[in-house]
C-alpha positions as CSV (number, residue, x, y, z in Angstrom):
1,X,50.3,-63.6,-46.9
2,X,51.1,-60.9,-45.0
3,X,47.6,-59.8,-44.7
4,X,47.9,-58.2,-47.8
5,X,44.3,-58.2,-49.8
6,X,43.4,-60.7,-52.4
7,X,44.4,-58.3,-55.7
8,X,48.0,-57.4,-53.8
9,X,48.7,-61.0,-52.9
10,X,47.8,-62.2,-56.4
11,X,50.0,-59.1,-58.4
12,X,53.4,-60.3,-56.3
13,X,52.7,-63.7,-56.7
14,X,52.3,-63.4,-60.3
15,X,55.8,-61.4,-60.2
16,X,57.3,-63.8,-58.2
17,X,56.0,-66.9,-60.5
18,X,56.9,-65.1,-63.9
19,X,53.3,-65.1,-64.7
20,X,52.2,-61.2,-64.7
21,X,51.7,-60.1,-68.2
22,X,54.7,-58.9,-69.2
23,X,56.5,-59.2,-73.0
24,X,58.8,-61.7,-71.5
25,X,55.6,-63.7,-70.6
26,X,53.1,-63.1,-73.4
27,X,55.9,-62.8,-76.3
28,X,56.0,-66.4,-75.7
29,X,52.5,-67.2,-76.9
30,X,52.9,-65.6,-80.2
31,X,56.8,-67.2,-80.8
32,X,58.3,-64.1,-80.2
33,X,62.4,-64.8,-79.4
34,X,63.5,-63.9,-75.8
35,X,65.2,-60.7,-77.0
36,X,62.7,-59.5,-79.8
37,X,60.0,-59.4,-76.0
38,X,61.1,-55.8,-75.9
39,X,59.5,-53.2,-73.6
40,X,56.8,-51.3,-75.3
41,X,57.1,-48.2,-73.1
42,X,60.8,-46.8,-72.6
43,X,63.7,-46.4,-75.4
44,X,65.5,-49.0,-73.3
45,X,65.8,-51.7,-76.4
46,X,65.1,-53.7,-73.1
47,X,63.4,-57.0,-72.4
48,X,60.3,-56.2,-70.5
49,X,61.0,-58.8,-67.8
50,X,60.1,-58.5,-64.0
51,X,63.2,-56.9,-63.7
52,X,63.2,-54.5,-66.3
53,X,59.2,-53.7,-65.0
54,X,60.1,-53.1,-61.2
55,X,63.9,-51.6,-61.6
56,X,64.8,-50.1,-64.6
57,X,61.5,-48.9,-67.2
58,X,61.7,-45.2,-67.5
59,X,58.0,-44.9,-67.9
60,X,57.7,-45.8,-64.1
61,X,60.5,-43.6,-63.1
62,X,58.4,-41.2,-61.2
63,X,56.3,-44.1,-59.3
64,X,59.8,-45.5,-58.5
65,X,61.4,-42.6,-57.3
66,X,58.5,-42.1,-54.2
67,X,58.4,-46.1,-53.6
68,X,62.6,-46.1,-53.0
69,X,61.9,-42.8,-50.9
70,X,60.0,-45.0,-48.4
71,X,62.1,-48.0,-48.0
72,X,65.2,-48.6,-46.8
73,X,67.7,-50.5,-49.4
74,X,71.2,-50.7,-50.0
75,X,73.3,-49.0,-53.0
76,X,75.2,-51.2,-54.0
77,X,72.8,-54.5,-54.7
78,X,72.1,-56.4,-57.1
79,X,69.2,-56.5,-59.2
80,X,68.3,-59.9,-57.9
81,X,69.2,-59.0,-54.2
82,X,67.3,-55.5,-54.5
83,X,63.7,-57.5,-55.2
84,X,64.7,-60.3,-53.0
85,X,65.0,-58.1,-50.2
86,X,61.7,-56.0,-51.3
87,X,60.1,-58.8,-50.9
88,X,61.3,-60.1,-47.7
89,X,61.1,-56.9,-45.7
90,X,58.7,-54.6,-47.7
91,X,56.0,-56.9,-49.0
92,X,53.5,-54.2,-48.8
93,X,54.9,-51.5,-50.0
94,X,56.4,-53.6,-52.7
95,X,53.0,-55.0,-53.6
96,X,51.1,-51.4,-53.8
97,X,54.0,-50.0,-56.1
98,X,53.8,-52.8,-58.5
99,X,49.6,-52.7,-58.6
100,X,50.2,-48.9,-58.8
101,X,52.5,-49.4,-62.0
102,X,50.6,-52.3,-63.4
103,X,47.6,-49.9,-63.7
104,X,49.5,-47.3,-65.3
105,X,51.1,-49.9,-67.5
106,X,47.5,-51.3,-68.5
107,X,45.9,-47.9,-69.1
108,X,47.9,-46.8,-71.5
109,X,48.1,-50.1,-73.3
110,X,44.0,-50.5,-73.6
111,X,43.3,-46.5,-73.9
């Protein structure tokens, strides 16, 4: 996939599947309801979904601010049609900001 190395191919294909770690995904092991999956890192009162993780979480804010400086996007999309086309026609850089914010999001849960 787009020649991308084994670690970035696996991190968007766990976004793309639903699978990466995230409340939304691992609230469901322990019964927790859909809207009590809440993100553990902004004051959001927001479902840590992929969503939430690649577009809206304040803790990533300054990670996000240089990966939208580089790529070229639209105002005015949707969520949805934002990661679609991130996907589509910035694979790379897509897949280096999310294993960039995955890290931080894992070091400061197990540190």
């Amino acid at each position: 996939m787009f020649n991308l190395s084994r670690p970035l191919r696996s991190i968007l294909a766990q976004i793309r599947s639903g699978t990466l770690p995230l409340r939304i995904e691992t609230g469901r092991f322990t019964g927790l309801a859909i809207d009590d999956r809440l993100c553990d890192f902004c004051n959001g009162d927001q479902v840590e979904s992929e969503t939430h993780f690649l577009l809206k979480c304040d803790w990533y804010q300054g990670e996000r601010y240089i990966f939208f400086d580089n790529v070229v996007i639209e105002k005015n999309m949707s969520d949805a049609d934002t990661i679609k086309h991130l996907f589509y026609f910035h694979p790379r850089q897509l897949a280096r900001f999310c294993q960039n914010i995955f890290m931080i999001r894992k070091n400061e849960l197990y540190n």
